[in-house]
N, C-alpha and C positions, 0 to 999 in steps of 0.2 A: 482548442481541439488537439488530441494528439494522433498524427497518421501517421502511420506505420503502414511502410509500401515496401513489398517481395521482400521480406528480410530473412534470410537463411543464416545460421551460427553452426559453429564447430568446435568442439571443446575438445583439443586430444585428438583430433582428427576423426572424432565422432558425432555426425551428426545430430544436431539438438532440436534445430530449428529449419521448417522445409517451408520454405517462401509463404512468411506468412503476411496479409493485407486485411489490417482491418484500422476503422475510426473508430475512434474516443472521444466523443461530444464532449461541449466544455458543461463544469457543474453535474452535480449525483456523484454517486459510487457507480462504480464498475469493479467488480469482482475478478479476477480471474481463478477458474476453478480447473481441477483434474487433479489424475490420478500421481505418483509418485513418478518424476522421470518425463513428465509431460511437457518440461520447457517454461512452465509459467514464471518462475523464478529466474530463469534466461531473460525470458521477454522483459519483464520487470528491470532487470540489470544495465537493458540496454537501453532503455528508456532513459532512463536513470545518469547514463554515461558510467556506469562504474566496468560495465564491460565495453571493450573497442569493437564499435560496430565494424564489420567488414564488407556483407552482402545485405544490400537494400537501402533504405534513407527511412530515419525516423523525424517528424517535425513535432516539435511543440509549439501551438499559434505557427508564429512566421518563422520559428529559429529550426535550425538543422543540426541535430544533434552531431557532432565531430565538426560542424563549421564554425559554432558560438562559442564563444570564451566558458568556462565553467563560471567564472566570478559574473558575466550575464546573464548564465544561464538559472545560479544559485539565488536569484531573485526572483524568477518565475515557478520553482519546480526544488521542492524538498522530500527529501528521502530518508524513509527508516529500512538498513538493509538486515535480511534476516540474522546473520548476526551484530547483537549489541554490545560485544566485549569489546573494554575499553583497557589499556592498560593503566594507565595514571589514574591515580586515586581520587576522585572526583566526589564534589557533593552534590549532592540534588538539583539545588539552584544553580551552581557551574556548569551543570550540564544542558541542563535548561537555555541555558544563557549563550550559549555554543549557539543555538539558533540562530542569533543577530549578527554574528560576525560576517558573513556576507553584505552585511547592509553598513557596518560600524568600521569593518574594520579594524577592530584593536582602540578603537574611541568610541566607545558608546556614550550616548546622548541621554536625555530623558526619555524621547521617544521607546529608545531600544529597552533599558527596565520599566518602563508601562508593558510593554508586551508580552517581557520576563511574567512580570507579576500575574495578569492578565493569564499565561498558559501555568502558572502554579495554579493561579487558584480555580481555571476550569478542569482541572486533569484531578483536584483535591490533594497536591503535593503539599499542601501548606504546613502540616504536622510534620511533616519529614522531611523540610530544603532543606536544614542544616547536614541533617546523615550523610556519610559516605556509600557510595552504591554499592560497597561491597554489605555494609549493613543491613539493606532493603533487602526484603525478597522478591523472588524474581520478576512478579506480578507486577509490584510496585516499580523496580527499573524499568519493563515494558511500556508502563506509563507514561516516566520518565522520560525516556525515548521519543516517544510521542507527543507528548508536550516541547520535546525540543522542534521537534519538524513544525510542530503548530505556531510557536512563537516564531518560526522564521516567517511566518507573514507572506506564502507564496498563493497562487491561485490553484497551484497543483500541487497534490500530495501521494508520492508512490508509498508502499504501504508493505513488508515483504513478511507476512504473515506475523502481525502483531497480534495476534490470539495465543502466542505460544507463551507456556508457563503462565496464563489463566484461567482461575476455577468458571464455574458458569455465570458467576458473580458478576466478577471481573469484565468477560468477554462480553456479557451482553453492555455491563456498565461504558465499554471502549466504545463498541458498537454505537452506541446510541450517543455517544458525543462523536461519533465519526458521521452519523446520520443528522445531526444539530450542527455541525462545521458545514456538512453541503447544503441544508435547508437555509440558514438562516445567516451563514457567509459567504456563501456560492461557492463555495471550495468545492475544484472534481480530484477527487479522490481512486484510485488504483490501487485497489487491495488483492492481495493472494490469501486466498482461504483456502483449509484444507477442509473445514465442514458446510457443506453444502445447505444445510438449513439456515448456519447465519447469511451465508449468501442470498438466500433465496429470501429471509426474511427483514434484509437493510440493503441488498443492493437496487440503483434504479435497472443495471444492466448486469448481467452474467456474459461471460466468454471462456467458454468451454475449451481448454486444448487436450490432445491425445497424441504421443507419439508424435511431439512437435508440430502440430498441425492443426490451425482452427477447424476443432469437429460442430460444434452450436455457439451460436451468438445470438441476444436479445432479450428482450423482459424473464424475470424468472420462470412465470405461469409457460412461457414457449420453449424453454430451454430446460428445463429439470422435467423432465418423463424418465418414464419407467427404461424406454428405447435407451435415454442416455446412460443411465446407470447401467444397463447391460451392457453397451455398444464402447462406452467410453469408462465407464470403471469397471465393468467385467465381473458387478453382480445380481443379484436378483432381488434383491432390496426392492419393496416396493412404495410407490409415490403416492400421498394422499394430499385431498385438497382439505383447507382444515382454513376457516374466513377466508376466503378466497386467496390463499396462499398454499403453493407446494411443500409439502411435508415430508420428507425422506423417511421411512418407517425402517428402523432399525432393531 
């Protein structure tokens, strides 16, 4: 489980983040959604530890994020941040491979290339581990990227909107191995979406912020109305039920 208790941030001496408290059950996706400027990629960050908490305590399980080691922490909890620019010239499979160093060390094992292999060939990078990422397109690095969090082997996965630079191809193809990682390997998953329908249609939970503050949290069907899109992205877009799932009509 990840709890996050009264956590307030400040970027610049501007507030981002206004005490916010919610749980994160362990296993599913949880989503977080909103508008541009909302914090969700704050939240994310400090989860994560790549931002320095200041106000509040985040836990993952038993650990306290600013009291565990990163090299402890980097066993339980892997991160794709939104950005993925790398400078060194990296190929496919090196990047991939970047995943196990928390576990290897600089000596990898057999173990650690069974898992390399393992996240090439679910993520479909097999045609192209030899290429440099500057080669790929950008679809294809996103993946990349991904596969590297997945071969790290953690229980938890933050996620900092890995939809970007994919066609609808792509995105649902991500989606649906992000929904096959928490089904069928119990991975809880933390993604930021900027489109609410893939939220609505591969998260177990959605968490709505606005103006840095949880405005809705809970199953899609409770949290995506018509109230939300007025009240929390400020349009009139309307919400249709379509197999029993919310549909944002655009």
């Amino acid at each position: 489980m990840i709890r996050v208790d009264q956590v307030s941030h400040q970027i610049g001496g501007a507030p981002i983040l206004h005490d916010i408290s919610l749980e994160i059950p362990k296993g599913g996706i949880t989503a977080l959604i909103g508008p541009n400027g909302a914090g969700k990629s704050t939240l994310l960050s400090l989860m994560a530890r790549l931002q320095v908490l200041r106000q509040g305590e985040i836990h993952i399980d038993d650990m306290q994020i600013g009291k565990v080691s990163d090299r402890v922490l980097a066993r339980h909890l892997a991160i794709m941040a939104q950005s993925t620019h790398v400078s060194a010239r990296l190929r496919v499979e090196e990047l991939v491979a970047f995943g196990r160093y928390p576990w290897h060390r600089g000596r990898p094992g057999p173990e650690d290339h069974a898992l390399v292999e393992a996240a090439i060939a679910r993520f479909g990078l097999g045609p192209m581990r030899a290429r440099f990422l500057d080669e790929i397109s950008g679809g294809q690095r996103q993946r990349a990227f991904v596969a590297m969090a997945f071969a790290q082997d953690t229980d938890y996965l933050l996620l900092d909107e890995p939809l970007n630079n994919l066609d609808i191809a792509g995105a649902r193809s991500l989606m649906r191995l992000l929904r096959q990682m928490a089904d069928e390997d119990g991975k809880t998953v933390v993604i930021v979406l900027h489109d609410i329908n893939y939220a609505a249609r591969f998260a177990d939970r959605i968490v709505a912020l606005h103006e840095g503050r949880v405005a809705a949290q809970g199953p899609a069907a409770e949290v995506v109305t018509d109230a939300l899109l007025r009240d929390v992205f400020g349009t009139d877009a309307e919400v249709s039920v379509i197999d029993g799932q919310p549909v944002v009509l655009v």
